[in-house]
N, C-alpha and C positions, 0 to 999 in steps of 0.2 A: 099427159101430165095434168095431176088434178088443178084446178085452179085455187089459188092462195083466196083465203078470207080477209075481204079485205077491210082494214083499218080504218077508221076517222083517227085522223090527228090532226089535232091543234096546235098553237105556238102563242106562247104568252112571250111579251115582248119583243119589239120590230126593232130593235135597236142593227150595226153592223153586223153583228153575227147570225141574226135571225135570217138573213139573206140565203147563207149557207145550207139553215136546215131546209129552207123551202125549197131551193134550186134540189136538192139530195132528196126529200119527200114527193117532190114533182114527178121524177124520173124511178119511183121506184116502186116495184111490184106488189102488188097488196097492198099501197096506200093511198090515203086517199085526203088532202089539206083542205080540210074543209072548213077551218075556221081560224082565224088570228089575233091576236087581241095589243093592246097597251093604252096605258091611262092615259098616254096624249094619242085619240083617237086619230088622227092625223097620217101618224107612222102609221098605225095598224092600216085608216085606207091604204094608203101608198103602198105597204106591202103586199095587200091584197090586188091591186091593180098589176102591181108586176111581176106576182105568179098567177095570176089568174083564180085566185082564192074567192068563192062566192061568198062569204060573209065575213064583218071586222067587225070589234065590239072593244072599245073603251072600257068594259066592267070585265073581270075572269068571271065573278057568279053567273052574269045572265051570259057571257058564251058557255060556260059549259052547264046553265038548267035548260037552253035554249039546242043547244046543238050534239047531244049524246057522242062521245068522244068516248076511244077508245084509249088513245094515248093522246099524251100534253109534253111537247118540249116547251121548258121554262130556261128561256134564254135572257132570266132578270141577271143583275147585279145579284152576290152571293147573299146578300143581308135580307132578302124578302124571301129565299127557296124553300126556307121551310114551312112560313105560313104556305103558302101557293102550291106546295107537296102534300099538307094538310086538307087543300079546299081541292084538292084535284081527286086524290082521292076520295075522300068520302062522297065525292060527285061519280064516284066509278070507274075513273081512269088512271091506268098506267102511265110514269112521268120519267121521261127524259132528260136531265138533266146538262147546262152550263156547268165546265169549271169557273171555279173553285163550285166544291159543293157546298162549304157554309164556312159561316167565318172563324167555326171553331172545331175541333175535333168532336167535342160534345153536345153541340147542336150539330153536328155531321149524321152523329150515331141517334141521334133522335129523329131527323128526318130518316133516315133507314128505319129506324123504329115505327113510325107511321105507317110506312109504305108496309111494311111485313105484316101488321096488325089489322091493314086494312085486308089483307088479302092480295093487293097489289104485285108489281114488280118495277123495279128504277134501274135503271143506269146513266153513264152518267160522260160527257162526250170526249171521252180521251182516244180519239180519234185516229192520229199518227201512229196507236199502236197496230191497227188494223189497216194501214197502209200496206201495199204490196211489198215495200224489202220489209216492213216487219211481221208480216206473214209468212217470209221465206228465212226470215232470221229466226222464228218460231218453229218451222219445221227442220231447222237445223238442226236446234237445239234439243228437239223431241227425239230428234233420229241419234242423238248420240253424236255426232258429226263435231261437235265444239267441247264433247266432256265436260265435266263439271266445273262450274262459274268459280272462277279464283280472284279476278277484281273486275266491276263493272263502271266507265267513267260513262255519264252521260253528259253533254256539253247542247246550252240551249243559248243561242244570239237573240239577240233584240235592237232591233234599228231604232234609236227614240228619234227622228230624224223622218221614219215614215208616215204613211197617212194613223196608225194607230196609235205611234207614240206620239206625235206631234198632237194630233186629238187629246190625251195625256195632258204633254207635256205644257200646254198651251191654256189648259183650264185648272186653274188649283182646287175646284171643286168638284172637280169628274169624281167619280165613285170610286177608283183605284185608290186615290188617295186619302179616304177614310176607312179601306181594309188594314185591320190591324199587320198586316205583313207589304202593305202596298205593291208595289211593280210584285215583288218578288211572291207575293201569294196570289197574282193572278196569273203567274207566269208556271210557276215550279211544280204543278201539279207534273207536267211533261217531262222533268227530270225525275218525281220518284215515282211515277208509276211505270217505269221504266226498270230504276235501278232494286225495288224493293221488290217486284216476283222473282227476281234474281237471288233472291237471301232467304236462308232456312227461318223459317216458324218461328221466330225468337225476335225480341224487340231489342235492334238496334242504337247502339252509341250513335250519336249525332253528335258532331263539332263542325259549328258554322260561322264563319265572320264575313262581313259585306262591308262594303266603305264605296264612296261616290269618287268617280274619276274627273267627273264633267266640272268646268265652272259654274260659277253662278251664275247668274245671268238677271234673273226678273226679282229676285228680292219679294221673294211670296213664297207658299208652303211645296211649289214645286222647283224648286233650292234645294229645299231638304231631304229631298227624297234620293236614297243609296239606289246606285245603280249596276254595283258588281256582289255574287253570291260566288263566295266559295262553301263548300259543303261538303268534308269528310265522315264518311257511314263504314260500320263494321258491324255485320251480325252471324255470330258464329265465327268461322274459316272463309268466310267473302268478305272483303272490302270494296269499299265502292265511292267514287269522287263524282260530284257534280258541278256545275258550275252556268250560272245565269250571265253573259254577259251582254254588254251593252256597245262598248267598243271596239272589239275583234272584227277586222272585216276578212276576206268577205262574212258575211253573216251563216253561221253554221249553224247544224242541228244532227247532231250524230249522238251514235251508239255505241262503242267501243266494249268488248267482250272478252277478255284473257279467260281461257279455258286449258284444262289437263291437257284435253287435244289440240285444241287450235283456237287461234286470237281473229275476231270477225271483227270489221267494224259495217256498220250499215251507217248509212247518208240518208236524210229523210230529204235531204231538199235536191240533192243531182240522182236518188233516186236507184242508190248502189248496194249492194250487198258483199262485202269482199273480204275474203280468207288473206291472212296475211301469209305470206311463203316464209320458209326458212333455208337457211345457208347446209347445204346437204352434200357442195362438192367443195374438195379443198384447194387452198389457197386463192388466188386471183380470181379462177375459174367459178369459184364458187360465190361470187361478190359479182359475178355478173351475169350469171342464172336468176338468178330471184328479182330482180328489176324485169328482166324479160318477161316472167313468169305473169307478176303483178300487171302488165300491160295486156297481157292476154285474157287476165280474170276483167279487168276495165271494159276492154273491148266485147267480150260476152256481158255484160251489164248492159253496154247500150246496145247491143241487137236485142237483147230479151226489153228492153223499156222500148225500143222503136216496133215490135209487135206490136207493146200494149197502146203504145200510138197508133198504131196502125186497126184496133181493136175498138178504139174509142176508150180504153181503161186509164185512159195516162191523166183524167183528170183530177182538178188540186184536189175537192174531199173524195179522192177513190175509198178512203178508210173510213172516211162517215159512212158512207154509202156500204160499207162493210158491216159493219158495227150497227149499224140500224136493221138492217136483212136479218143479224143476228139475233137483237133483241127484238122485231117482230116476231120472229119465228119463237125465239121462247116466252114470248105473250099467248102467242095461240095454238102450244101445246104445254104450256105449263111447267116447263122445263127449266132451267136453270139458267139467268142472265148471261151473259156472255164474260163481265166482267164481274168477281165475285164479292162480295160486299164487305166479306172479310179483309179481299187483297184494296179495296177500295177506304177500310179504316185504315189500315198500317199506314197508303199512303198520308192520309191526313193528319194521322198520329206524328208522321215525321215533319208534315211541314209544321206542326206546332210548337214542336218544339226548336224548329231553323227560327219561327218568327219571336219565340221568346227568347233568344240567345243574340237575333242580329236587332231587335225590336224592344229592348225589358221597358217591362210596366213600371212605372216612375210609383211616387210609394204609394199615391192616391190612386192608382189600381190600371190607371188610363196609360195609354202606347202612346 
């Protein structure tokens, strides 16, 4: 097997998530973390100490005049990706992208506009789609096996309770809380990049309302922040329901797929992929076949994920770790990104128009 050309990458920003790309670039074929950066050099050491990263730099220019980088994960807040998409390339590297990709659909399409002009390639880290059931939900649907998409819900939980939303919920100045969509446009990329490769070429109707379940509590600008998205989408002959919640527990993250053939739903957090059975004997008899049936699709589920335990694949980014393999490989053959730029506007197209329906600009222009 020929050996992979291997990669420099970088990471702009050591904030939480930075942690993810370096554990997933550490461990992965042809690359190579050779450099980290953020304006409070601090984090950048500390994250260089605990992947073993030989150099960290305070400044993005002198890490990358200093260190020849092939690609750059920019793991900033969304408000800074497009300069930092600009200085990365014209420095010669390919950039990996944090969601949200920008705070607007129109600076969205202009950092993609950079990167293409440069010669470049981006993607951008919607990760869970390249997890193991949504890889196996992909080959589903490629084989025919689910027929054609007739209504797609996707359903995203959010704990504001855990260490993320509490980080949030606890600071009124965190960065969420100055994205013109807040919670819900750092969240909802994971509901429409899901539901909108499901929907034919045509730009869909969107109808969205959000409203806040929680009490008040602190009497500051993290009061005011909505924490339930409802979101009805139709484009074409598919319709498709989303929904951000904050209170359902246990906390879910599913997929749910009505097709000509057959109704799948995949579980991104237990890890499932499952056909729903239908009622095919009659009377009684046939009301208790399909529970049986359904226990037996469950039970194959967890012998096929106790392999990938037993494999070493059962871990949390197995889909970064995907998704990255992917867009190295079409960095060093020139191939085509994995996720495509086009299906990468639609989705931003849609959340802009959720955040100006659950979000309207007051008359002096401001959210």
């Amino acid at each position: 097997m020929a050996q992979l050309r291997k990669l420099r990458v970088g990471i702009v920003g050591c904030g939480k998530i930075a942690d993810g790309h370096a554990e997933v670039v550490k461990h992965l074929e042809g690359a190579e973390l050779a450099a980290v950066c953020d304006r409070e050099p601090l984090l950048a050491e500390q994250l260089a100490v605990r992947y073993g990263v030989p150099a960290w730099y305070g400044d993005t220019a002198e890490m990358l005049a200093r260190e020849n980088l092939d690609v750059v994960h920019i793991t900033t807040p969304p408000g800074v990706h497009l300069p930092l998409t600009r200085q990365c390339v014209e420095a010669g590297a390919h950039v990996f992208l944090e969601k949200p990709l920008a705070l607007t659909a129109p600076e969205a399409k202009a950092l993609i506009d950079v990167v293409v002009a440069g010669g470049k390639q981006m993607s951008i880290n919607y990760w869970p789609n390249f997890d193991p059931p949504a890889m196996e939900f992909k080959r589903l649907l490629a084989a025919g096996e689910i027929g054609e998409p007739v209504h797609v819900e996707a359903f995203i939980g959010y704990d504001l309770a855990g260490a993320y939303g509490q980080a949030l919920m606890s600071d009124a100045g965190h960065w969420v809380h100055r994205l013109p969509g807040k919670l819900f446009q750092n969240m909802m990329d994971h509901i429409f990049n899901r539901i909108v490769p499901l929907f034919p070429d045509v730009e869909p109707e969107v109808h969205a309302f959000a409203y806040k379940r929680r009490e008040g509590v602190r009497n500051d600008g993290t009061d005011a922040l909505l924490d339930e998205l409802r979101v009805f989408l139709r484009g074409g002959t598919v319709s498709g329901y989303g929904s951000l919640c904050s209170h359902a527990r246990p906390v879910s993250n599913t997929l749910k797929v009505y097709g000509t053939k057959a109704t799948v739903e995949v579980d991104f957090n237990n890890r499932t992929v499952v056909q729903t059975t239908s009622q095919k004997y009659p009377s009684a008899v046939g009301r208790l076949v399909p529970p049986v049936q359904m226990a037996g699709r469950y039970f194959a589920e967890a012998k096929k994920n106790l392999g990938q335990f037993r494999r070493h694949e059962f871990h949390f980014f197995a889909g970064m770790s995907k998704l990255l393999e992917l867009f190295y490989a079409s960095i060093r053959s020139g191939s085509e990104p994995p996720i495509p730029y086009s299906e990468i506007m639609r989705v931003v197209d849609v959340m802009d128009q959720v955040i100006a329906q659950v979000y309207p600009a007051t008359e002096g222009g401001a959210r």
